[in-house]
N, CA and C atoms of all chains as a GROMACS GRO file, in nm:
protein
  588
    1UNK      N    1  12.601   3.374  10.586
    1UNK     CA    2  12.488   3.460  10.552
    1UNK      C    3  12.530   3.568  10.454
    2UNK      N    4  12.467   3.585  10.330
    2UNK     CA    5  12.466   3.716  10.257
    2UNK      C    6  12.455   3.869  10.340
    3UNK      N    7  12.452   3.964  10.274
    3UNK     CA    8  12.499   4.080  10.308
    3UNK      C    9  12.362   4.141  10.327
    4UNK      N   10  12.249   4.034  10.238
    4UNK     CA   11  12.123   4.097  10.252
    4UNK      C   12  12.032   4.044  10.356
    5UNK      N   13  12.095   3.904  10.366
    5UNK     CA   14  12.026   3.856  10.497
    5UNK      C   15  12.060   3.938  10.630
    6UNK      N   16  12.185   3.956  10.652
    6UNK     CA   17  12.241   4.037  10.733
    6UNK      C   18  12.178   4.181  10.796
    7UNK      N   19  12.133   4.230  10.664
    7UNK     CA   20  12.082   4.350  10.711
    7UNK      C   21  11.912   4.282  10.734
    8UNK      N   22  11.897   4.227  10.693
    8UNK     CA   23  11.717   4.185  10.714
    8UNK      C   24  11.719   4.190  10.821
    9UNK      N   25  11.838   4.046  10.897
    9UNK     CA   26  11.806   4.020  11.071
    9UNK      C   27  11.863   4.191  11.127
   10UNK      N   28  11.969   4.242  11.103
   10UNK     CA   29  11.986   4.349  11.178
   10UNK      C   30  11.848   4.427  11.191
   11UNK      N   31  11.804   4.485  11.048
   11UNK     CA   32  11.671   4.552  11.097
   11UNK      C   33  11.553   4.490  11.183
   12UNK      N   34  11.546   4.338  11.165
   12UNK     CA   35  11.424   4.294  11.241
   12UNK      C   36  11.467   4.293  11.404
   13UNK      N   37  11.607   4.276  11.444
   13UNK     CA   38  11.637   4.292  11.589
   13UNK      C   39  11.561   4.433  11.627
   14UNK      N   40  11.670   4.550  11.551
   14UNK     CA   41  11.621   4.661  11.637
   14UNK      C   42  11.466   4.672  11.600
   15UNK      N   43  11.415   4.628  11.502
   15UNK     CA   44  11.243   4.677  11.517
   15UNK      C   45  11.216   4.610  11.690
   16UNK      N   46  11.231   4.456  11.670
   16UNK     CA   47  11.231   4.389  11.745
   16UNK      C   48  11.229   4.479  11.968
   17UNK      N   49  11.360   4.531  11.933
   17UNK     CA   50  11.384   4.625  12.042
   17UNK      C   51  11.282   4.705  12.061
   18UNK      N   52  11.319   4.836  11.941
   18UNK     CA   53  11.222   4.934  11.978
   18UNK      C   54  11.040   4.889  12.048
   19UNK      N   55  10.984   4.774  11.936
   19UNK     CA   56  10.879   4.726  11.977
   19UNK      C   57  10.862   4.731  12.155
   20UNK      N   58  10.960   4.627  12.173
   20UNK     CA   59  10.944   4.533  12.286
   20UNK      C   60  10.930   4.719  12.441
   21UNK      N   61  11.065   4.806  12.359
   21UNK     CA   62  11.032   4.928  12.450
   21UNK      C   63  10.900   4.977  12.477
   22UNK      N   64  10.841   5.033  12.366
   22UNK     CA   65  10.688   5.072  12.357
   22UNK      C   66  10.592   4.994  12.401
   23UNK      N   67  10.614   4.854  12.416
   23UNK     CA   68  10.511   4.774  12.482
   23UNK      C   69  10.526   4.799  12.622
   24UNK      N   70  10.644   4.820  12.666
   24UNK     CA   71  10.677   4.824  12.817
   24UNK      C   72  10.594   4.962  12.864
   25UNK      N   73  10.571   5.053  12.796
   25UNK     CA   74  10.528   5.202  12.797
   25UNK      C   75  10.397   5.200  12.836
   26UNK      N   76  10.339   5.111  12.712
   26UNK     CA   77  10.166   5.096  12.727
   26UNK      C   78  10.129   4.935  12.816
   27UNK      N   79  10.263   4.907  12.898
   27UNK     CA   80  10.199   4.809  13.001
   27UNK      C   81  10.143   4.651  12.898
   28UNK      N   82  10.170   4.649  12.799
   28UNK     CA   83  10.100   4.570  12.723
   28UNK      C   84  10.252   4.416  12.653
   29UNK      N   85  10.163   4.319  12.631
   29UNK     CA   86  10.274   4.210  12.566
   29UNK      C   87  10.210   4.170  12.406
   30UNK      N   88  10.341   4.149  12.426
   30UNK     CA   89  10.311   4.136  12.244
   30UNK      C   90  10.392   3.968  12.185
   31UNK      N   91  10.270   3.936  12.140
   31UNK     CA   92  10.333   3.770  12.084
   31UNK      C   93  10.439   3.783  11.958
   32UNK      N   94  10.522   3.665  11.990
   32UNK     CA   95  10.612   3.673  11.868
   32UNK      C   96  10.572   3.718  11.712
   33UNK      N   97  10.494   3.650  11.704
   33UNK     CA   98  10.430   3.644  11.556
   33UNK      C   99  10.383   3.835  11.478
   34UNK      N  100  10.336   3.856  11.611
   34UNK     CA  101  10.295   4.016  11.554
   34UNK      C  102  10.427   4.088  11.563
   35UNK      N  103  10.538   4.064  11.643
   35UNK     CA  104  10.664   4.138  11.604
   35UNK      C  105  10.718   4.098  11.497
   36UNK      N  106  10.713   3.959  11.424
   36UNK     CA  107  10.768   3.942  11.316
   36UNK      C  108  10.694   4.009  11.202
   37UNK      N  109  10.603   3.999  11.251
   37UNK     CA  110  10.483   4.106  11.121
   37UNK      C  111  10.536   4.265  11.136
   38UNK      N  112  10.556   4.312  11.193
   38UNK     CA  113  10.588   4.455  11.231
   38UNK      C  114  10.659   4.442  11.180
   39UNK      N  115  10.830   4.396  11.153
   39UNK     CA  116  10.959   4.385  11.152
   39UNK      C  117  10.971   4.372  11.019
   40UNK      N  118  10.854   4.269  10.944
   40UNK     CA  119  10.868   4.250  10.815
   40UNK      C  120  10.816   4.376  10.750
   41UNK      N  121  10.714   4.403  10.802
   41UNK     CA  122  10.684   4.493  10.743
   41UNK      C  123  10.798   4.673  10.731
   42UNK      N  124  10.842   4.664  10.804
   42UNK     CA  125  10.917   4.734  10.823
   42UNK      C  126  11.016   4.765  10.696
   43UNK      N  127  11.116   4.573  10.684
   43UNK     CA  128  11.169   4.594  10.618
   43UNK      C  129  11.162   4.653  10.435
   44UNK      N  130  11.004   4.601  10.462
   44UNK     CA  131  10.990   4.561  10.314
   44UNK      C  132  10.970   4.724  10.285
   45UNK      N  133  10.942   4.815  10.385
   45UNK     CA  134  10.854   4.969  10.361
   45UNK      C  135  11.019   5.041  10.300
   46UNK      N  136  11.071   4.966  10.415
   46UNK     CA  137  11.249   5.089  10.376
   46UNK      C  138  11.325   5.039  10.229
   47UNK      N  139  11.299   4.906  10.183
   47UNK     CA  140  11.278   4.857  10.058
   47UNK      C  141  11.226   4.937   9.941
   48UNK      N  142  11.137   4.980   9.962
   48UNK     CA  143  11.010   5.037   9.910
   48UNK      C  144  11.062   5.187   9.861
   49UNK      N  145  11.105   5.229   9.988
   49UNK     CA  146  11.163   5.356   9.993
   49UNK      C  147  11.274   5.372   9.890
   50UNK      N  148  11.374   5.279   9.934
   50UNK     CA  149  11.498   5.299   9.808
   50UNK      C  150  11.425   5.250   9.689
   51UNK      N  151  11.374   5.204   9.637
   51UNK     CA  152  11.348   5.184   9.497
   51UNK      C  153  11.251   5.298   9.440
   52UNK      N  154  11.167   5.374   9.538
   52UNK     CA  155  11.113   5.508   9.514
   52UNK      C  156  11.184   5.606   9.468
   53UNK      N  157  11.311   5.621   9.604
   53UNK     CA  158  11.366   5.726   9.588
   53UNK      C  159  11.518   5.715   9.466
   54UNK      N  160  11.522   5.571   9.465
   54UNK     CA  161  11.613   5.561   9.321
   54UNK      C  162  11.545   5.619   9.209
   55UNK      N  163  11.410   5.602   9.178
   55UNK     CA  164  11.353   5.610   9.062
   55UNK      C  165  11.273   5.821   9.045
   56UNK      N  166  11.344   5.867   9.165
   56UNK     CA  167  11.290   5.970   9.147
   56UNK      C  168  11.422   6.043   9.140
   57UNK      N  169  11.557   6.002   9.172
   57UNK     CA  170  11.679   6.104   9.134
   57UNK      C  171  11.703   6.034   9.025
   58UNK      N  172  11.674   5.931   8.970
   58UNK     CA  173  11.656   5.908   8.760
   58UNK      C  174  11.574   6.018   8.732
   59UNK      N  175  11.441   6.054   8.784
   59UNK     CA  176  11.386   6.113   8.701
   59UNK      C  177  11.398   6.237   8.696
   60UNK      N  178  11.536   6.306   8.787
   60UNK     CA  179  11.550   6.428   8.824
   60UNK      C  180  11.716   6.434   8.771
   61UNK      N  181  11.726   6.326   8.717
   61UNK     CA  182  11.850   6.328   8.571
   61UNK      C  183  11.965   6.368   8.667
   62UNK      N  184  11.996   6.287   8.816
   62UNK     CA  185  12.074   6.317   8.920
   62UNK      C  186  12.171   6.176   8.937
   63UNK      N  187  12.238   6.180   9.013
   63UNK     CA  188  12.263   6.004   8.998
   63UNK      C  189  12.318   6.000   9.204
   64UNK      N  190  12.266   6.150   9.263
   64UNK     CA  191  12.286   6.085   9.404
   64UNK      C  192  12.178   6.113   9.501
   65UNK      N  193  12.103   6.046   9.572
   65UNK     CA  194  11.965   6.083   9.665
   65UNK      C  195  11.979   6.206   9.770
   66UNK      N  196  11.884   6.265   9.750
   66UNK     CA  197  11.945   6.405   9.805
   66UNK      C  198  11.816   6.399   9.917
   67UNK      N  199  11.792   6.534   9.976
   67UNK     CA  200  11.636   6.490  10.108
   67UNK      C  201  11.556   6.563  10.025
   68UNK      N  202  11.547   6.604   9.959
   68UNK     CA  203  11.446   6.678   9.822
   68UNK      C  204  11.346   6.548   9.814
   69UNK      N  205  11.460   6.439   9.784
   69UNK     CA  206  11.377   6.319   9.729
   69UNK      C  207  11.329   6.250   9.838
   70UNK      N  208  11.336   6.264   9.928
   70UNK     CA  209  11.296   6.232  10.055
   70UNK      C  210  11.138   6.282  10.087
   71UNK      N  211  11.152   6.440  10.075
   71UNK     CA  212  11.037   6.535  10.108
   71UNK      C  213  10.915   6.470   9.962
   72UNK      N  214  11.011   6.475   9.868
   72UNK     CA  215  10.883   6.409   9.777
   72UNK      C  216  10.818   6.268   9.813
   73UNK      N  217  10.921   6.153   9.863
   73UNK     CA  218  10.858   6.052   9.948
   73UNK      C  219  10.718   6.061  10.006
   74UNK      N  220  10.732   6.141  10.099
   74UNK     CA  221  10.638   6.195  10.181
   74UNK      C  222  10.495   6.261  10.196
   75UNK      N  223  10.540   6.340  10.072
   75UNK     CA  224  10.426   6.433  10.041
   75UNK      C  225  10.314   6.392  10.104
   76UNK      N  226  10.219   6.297  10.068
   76UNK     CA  227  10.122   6.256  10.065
   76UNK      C  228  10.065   6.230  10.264
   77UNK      N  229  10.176   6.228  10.332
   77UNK     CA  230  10.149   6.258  10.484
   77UNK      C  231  10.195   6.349  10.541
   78UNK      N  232  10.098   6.460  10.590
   78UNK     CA  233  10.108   6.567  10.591
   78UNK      C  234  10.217   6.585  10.746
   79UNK      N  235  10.169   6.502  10.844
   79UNK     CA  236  10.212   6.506  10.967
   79UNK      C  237  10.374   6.451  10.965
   80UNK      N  238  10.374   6.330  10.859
   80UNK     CA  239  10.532   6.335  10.826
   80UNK      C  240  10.634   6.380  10.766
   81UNK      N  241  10.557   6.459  10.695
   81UNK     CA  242  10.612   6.584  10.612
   81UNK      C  243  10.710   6.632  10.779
   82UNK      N  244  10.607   6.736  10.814
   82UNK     CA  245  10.644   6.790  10.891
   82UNK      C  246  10.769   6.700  11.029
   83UNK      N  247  10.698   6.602  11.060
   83UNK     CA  248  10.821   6.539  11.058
   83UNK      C  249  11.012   6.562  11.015
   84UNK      N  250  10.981   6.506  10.867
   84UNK     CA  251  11.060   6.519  10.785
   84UNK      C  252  11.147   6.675  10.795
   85UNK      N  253  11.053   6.756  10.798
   85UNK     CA  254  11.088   6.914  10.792
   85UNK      C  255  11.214   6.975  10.875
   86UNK      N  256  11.126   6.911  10.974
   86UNK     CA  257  11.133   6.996  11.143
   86UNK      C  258  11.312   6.881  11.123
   87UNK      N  259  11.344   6.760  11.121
   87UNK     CA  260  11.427   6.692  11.108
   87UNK      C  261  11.538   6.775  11.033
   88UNK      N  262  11.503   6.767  10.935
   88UNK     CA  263  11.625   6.849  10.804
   88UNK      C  264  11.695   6.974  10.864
   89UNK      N  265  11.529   7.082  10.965
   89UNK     CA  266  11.605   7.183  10.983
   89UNK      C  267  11.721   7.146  11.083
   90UNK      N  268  11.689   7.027  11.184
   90UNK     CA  269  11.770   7.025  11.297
   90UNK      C  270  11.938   6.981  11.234
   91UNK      N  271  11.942   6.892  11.110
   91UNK     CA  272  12.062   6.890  11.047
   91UNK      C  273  12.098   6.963  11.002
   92UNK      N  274  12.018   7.065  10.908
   92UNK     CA  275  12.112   7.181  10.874
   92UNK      C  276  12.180   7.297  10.956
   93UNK      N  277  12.149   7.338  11.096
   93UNK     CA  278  12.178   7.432  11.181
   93UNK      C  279  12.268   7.386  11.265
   94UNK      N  280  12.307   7.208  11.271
   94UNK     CA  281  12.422   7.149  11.299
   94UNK      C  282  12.506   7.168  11.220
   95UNK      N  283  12.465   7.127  11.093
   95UNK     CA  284  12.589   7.163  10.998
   95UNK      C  285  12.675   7.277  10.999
   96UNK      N  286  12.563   7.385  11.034
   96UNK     CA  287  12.597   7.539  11.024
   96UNK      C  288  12.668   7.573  11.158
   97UNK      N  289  12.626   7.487  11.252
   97UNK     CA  290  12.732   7.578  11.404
   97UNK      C  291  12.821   7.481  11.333
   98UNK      N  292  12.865   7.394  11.280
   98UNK     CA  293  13.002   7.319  11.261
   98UNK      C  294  13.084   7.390  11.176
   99UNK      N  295  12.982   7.437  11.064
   99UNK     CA  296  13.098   7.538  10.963
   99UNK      C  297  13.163   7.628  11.033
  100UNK      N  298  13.021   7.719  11.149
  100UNK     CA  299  13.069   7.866  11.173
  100UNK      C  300  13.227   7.818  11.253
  101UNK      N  301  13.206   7.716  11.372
  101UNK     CA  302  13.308   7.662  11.426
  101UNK      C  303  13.446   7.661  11.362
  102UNK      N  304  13.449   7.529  11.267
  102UNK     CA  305  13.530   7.546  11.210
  102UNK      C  306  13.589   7.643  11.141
  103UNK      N  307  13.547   7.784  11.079
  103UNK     CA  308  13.589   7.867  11.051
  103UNK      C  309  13.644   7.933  11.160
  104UNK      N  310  13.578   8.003  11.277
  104UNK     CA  311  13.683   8.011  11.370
  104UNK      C  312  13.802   7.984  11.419
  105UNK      N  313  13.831   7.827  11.419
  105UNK     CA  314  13.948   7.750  11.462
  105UNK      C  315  14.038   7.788  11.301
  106UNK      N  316  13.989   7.860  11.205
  106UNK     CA  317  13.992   7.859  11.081
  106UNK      C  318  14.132   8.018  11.140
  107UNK      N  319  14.025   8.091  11.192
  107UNK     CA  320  14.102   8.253  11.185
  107UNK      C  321  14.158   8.247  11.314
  108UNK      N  322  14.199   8.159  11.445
  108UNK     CA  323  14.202   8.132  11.514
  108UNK      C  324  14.388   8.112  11.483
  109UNK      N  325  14.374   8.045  11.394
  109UNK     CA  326  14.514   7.988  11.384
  109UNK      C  327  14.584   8.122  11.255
  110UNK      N  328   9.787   6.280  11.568
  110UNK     CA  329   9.959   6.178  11.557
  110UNK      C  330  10.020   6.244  11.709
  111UNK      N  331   9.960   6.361  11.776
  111UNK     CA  332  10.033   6.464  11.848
  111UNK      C  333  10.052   6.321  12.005
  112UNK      N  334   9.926   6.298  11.995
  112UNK     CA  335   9.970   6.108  12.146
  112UNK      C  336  10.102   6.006  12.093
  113UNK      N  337  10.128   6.002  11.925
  113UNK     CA  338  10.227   5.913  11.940
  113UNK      C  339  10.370   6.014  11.906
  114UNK      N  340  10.360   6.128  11.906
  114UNK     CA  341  10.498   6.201  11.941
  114UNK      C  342  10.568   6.220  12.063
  115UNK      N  343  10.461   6.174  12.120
  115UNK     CA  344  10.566   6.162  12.312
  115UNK      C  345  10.659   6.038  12.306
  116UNK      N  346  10.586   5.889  12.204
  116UNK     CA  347  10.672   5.805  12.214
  116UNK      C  348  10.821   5.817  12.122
  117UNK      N  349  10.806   5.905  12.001
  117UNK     CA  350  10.894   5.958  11.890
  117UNK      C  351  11.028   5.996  12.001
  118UNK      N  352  10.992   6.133  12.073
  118UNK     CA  353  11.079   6.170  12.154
  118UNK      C  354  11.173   6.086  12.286
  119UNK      N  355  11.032   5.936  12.328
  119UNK     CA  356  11.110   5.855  12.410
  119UNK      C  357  11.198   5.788  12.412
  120UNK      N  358  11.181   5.731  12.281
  120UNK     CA  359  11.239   5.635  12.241
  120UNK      C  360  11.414   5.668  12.190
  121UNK      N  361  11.476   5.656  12.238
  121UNK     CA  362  11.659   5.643  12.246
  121UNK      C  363  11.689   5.566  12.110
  122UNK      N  364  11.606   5.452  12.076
  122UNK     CA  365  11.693   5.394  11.988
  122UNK      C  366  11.711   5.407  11.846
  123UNK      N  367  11.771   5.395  11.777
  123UNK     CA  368  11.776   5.401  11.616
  123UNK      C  369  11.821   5.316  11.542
  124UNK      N  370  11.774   5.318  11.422
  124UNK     CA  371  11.842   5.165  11.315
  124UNK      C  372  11.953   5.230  11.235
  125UNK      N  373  12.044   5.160  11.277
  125UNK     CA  374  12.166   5.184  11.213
  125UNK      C  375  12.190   5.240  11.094
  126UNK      N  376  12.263   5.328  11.096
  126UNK     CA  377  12.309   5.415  10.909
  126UNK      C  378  12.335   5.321  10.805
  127UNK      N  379  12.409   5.218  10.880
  127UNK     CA  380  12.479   5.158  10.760
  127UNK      C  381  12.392   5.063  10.723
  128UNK      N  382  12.346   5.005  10.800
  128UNK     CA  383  12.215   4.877  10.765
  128UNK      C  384  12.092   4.965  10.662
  129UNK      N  385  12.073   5.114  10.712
  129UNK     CA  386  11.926   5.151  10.582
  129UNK      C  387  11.979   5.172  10.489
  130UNK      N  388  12.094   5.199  10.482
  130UNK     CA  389  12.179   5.206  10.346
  130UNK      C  390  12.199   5.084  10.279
  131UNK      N  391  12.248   5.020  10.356
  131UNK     CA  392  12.222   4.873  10.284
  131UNK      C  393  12.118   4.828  10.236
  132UNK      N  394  12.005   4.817  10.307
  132UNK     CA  395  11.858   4.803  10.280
  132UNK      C  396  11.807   4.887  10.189
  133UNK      N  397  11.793   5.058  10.172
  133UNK     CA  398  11.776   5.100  10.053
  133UNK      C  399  11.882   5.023   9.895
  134UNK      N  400  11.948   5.008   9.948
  134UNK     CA  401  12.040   4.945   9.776
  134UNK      C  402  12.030   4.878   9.749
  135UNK      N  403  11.910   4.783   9.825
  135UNK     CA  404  11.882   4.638   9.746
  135UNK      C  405  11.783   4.603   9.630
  136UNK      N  406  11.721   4.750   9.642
  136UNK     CA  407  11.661   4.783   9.520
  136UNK      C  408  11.702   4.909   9.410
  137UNK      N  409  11.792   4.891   9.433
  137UNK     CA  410  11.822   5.052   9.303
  137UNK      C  411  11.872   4.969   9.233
  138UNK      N  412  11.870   4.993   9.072
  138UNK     CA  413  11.931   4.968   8.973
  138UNK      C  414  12.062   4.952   8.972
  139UNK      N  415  12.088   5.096   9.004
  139UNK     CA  416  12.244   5.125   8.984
  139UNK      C  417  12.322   5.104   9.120
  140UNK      N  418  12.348   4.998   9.180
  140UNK     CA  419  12.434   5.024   9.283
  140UNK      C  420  12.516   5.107   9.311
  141UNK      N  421  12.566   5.180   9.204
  141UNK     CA  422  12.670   5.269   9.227
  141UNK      C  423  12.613   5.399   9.270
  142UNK      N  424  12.503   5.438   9.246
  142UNK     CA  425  12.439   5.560   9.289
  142UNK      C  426  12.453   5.576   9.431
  143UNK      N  427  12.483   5.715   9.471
  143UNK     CA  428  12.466   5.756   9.618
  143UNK      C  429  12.376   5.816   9.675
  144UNK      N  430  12.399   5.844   9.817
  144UNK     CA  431  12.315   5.830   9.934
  144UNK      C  432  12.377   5.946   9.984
  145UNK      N  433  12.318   6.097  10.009
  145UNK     CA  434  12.369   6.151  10.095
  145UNK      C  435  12.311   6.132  10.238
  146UNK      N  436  12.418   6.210  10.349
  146UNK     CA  437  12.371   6.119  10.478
  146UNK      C  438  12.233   6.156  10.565
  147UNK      N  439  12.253   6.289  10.447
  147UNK     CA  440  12.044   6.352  10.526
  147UNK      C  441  11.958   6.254  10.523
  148UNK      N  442  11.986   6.205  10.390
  148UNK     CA  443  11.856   6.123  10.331
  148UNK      C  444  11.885   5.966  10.448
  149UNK      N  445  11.988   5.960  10.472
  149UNK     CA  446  11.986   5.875  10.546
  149UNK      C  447  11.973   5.843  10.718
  150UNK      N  448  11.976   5.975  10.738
  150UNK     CA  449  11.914   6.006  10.849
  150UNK      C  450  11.751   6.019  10.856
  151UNK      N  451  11.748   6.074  10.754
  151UNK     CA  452  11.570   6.081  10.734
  151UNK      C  453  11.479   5.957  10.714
  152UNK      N  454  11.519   5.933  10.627
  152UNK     CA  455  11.464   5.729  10.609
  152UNK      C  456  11.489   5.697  10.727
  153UNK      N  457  11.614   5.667  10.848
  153UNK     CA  458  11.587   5.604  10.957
  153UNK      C  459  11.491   5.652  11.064
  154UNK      N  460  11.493   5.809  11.041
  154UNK     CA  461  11.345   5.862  11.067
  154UNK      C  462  11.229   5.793  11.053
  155UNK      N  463  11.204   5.784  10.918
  155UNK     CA  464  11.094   5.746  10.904
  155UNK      C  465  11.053   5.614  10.913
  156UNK      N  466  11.152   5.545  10.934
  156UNK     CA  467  11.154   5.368  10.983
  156UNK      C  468  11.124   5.406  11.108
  157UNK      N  469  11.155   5.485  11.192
  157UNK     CA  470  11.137   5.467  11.361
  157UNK      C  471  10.950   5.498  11.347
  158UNK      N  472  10.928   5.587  11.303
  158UNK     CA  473  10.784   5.647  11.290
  158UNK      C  474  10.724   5.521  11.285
  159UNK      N  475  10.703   5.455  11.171
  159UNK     CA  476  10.740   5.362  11.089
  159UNK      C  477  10.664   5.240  11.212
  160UNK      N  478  10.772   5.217  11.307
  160UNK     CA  479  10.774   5.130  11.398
  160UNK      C  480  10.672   5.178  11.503
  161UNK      N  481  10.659   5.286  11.585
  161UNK     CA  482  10.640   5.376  11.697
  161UNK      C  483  10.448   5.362  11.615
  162UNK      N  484  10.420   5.370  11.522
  162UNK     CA  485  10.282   5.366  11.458
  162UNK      C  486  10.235   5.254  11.490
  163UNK      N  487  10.282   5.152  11.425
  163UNK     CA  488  10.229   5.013  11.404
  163UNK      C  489  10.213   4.979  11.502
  164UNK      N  490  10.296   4.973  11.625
  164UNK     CA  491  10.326   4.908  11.767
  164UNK      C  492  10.168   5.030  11.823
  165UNK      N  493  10.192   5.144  11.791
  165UNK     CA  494  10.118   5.203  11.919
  165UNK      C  495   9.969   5.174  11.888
  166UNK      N  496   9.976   5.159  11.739
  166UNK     CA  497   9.774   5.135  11.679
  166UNK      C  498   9.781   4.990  11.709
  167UNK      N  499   9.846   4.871  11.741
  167UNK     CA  500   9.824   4.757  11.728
  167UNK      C  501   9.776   4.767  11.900
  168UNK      N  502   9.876   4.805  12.009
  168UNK     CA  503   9.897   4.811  12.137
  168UNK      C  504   9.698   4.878  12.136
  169UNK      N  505   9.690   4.968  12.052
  169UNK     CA  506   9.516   5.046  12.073
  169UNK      C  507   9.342   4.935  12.075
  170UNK      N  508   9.435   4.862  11.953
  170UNK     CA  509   9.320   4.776  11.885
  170UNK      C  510   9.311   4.699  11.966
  171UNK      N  511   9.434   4.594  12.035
  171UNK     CA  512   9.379   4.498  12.138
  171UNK      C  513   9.401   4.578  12.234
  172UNK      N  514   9.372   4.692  12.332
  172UNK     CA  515   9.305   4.772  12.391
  172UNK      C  516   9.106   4.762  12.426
  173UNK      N  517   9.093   4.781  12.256
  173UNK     CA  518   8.935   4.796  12.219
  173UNK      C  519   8.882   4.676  12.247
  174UNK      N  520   8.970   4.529  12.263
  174UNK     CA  521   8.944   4.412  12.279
  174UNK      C  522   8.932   4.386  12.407
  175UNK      N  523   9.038   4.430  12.504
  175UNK     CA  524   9.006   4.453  12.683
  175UNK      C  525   9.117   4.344  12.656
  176UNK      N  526   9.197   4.298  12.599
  176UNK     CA  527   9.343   4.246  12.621
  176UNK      C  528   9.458   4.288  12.611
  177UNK      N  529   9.538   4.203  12.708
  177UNK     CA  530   9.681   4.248  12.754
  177UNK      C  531   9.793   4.211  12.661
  178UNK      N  532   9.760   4.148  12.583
  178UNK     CA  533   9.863   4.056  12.483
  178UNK      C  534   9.828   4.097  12.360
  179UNK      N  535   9.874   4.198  12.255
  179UNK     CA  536   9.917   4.219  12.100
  179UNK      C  537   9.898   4.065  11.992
  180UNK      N  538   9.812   4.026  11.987
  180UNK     CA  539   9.855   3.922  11.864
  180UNK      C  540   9.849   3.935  11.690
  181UNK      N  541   9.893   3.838  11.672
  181UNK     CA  542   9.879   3.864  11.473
  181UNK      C  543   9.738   3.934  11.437
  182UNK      N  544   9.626   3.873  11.492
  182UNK     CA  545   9.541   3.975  11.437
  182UNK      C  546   9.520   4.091  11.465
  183UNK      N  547   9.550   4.129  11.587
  183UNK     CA  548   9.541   4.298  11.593
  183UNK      C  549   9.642   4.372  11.488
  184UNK      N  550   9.781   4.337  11.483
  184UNK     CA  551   9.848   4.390  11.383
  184UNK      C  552   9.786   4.397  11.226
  185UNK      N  553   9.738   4.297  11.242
  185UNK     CA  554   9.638   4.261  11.089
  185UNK      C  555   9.521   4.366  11.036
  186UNK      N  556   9.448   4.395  11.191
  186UNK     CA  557   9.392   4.436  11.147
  186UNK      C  558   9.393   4.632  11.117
  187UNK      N  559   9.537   4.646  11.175
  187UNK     CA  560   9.581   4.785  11.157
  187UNK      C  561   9.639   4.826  11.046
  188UNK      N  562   9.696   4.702  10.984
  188UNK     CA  563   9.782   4.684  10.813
  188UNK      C  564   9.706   4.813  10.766
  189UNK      N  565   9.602   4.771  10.677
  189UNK     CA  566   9.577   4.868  10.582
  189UNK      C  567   9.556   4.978  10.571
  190UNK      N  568   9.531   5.045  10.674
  190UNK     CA  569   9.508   5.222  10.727
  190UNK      C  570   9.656   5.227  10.732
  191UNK      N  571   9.740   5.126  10.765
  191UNK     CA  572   9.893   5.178  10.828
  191UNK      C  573   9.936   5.191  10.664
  192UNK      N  574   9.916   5.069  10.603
  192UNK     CA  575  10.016   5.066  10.439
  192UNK      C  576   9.912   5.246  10.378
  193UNK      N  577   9.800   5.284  10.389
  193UNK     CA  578   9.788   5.391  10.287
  193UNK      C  579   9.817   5.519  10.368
  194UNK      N  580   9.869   5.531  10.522
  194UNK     CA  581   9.949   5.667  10.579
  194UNK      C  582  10.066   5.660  10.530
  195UNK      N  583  10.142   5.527  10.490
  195UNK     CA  584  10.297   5.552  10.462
  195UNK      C  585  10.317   5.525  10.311
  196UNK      N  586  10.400   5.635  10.304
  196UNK     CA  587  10.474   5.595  10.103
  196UNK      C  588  10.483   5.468  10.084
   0.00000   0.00000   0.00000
C-alpha cells in the first residue's frame, strides 16, 4: 500500500471509531454504507483543508502554515471559529506554563 | 451547536498528528512546505467536529423517521447543509 492509501484507511478507521462511539450515546445503529460516507467525506474535507491552507500561506508570501491560516479557514463559521479560538488559547497557556517552567529549572540550576 | 458540544467534550478519541499531516500534504504544491503543530492540532480539531456533526445530524434525521438504524440516505440527506457549515 502507498503512503496515501495508508493514511486514507487510517483516517477512515478512526472516523469509523469515533462514529460507532456517538452512535452508542444516541442508542442508535448505523449501516456500513453511511459510515463509509461519513469517513469519505471526512477525508476528502481535511484534503480540502490542506490545499486551502497551502494556497493561503502562498498568498501570505510565507512558506510554513501557521493557525492564522487556520482562523482564516474558518471564518465563515462562526461557532467554529470560536471553537478554533477557545483551542489556540488552551495551546498557548500550555506553552507558556512550559516556558515559565522551564525557566525555573533554568535559575534553579 | 451548544447539544453537540457535550459530545465534543465526550469523546476521548483523536486522529492522529501524523496521519492529518499526511493527509493535508497530499495536496500542497510544495511538499516541502511546513506545518506548524497548532495548525495541526487544530485541523484534527476540526476533523473531530467534522465527524461529531455529521454522525449527530444523521443519528437526528433518522430520528424524524422513528428509526433505529442510520442509513445512506439519512447521511445524504444531511450532506448539503453539512458541506456549506464547513470550509
Amino acid at each position: 500500500m502507498s503512503t496515501e492509501q495508508k493514511t486514507r484507511q487510517t483516517v477512515y478507521n478512526t472516523t469509523k471509531e469515533m462514529v460507532h462511539k456517538i452512535a452508542l450515546q444516541y442508542e442508535m445503529e448505523f449501516d456500513n454504507n453511511s459510515i463509509d460516507l461519513i469517513s469519505e467525506l471526512v477525508y476528502k474535507k481535511i484534503q480540502m483543508f490542506g490545499s486551502d491552507l497551502d494556497a493561503f500561506q502562498k498568498h501570505a508570501k510565507r512558506s510554513t502554515i501557521t493557525a492564522d491560516d487556520v482562523k482564516l479557514l474558518v471564518r465563515n463559521n462562526k461557532s467554529l471559529l470560536n471553537i478554533v479560538e477557545s483551542k489556540l488559547q488552551v495551546l498557548n497557556s500550555l506553552k507558556k506554563g512550559e516556558e515559565s517552567t522551564s525557566t525555573t529549572k533554568r535559575k534553579r540550576k | 451547536m451548544a447539544e453537540q458540544n457535550s459530545p465534543l467534550e465526550h469523546l476521548d478519541l483523536s486522529f492522529r498528528h501524523d496521519i492529518i499531516k499526511e493527509a493535508l500534504k497530499t495536496k500542497f504544491q510544495n511538499p516541502k512546505n511546513k506545518i506548524t503543530d497548532d495548525t495541526i492540532e487544530l485541523i484534527s480539531e476540526i476533523a473531530k467536529v467534522l465527524t461529531i456533526e455529521a454522525t449527530v445530524r444523521a443519528v437526528k434525521q433518522a430520528k424524524l423517521e422513528y428509526r433505529t438504524k442510520v442509513t445512506l440516505e439519512h447521511v445524504e440527506a444531511i450532506l448539503p447543509q453539512l458541506m456549506l457549515d464547513f470550509p
